[in-house]
C-alpha atoms as one frame of an Amber mdcrd trajectory, in Angstrom:
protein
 -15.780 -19.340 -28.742 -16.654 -20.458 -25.128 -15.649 -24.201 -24.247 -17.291
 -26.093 -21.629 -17.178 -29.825 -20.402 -20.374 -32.255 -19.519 -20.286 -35.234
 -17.779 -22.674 -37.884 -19.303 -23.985 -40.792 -17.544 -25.830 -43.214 -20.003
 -28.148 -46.069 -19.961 -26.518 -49.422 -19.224 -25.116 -50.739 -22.039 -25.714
 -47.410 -24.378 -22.643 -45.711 -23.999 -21.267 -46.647 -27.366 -24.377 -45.636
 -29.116 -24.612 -42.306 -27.311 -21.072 -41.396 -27.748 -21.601 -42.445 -31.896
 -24.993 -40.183 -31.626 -22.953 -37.164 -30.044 -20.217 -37.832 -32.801 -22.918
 -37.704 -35.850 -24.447 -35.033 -34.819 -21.420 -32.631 -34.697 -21.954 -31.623
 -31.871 -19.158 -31.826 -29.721 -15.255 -31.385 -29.915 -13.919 -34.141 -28.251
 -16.270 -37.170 -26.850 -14.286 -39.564 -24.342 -15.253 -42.951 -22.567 -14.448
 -42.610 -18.647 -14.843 -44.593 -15.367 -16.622 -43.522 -12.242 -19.835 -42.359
 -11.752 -20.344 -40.555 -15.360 -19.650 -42.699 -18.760 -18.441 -40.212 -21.161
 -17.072 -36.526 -20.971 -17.585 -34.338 -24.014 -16.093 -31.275 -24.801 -18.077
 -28.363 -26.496 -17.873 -24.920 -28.000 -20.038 -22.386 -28.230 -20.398 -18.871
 -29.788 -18.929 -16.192 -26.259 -22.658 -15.176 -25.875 -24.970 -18.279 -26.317
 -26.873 -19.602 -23.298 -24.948 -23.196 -22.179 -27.904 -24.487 -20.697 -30.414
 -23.860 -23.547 -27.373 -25.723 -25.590 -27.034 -28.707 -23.952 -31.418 -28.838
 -23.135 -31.545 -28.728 -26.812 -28.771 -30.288 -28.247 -27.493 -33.019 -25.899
 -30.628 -34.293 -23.971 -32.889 -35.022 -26.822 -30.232 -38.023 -27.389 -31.422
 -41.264 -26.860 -29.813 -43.104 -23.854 -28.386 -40.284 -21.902 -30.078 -40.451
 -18.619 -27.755 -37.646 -16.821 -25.444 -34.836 -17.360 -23.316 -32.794 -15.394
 -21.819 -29.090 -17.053 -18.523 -27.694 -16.185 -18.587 -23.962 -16.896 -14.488
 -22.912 -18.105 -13.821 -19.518 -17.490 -10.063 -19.230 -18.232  -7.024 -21.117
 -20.597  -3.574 -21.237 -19.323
């Protein structure tokens, strides 16, 4: 399994609902509220030869209230 990370930045006043929407759709691994520019970061596995970005086109942005997303690539644990 390949993790990655994705920064989401949500419609004012929908990050609650967005992080519950990641939550029930099983999804993610982890789904944490943050400060800054983004509102949540998630935390996501995938099979070692699936496409990222066709994963998070299809599975994250058809979310209602996510209005950006930024994807950290991992390429290493230590």
């Amino acid at each position: 399994m390949k993790p990655f990370f994705v920064f989401v930045k949500c419609q004012l006043g929908k990050s609650y609902q967005v992080a519950a929407a990641i939550a029930d759709a099983e999804i993610a691994s982890e789904v944490y509220s943050i400060a800054g520019d983004f509102d949540l970061i998630v935390k996501f596995y995938v099979e070692a030869d699936a496409d990222i970005g066709h994963f998070v086109n299809e599975k994250l942005h058809v979310i209602h209230g996510i209005v950006d997303t930024k994807t950290i690539p991992t390429f290493k644990a230590f």
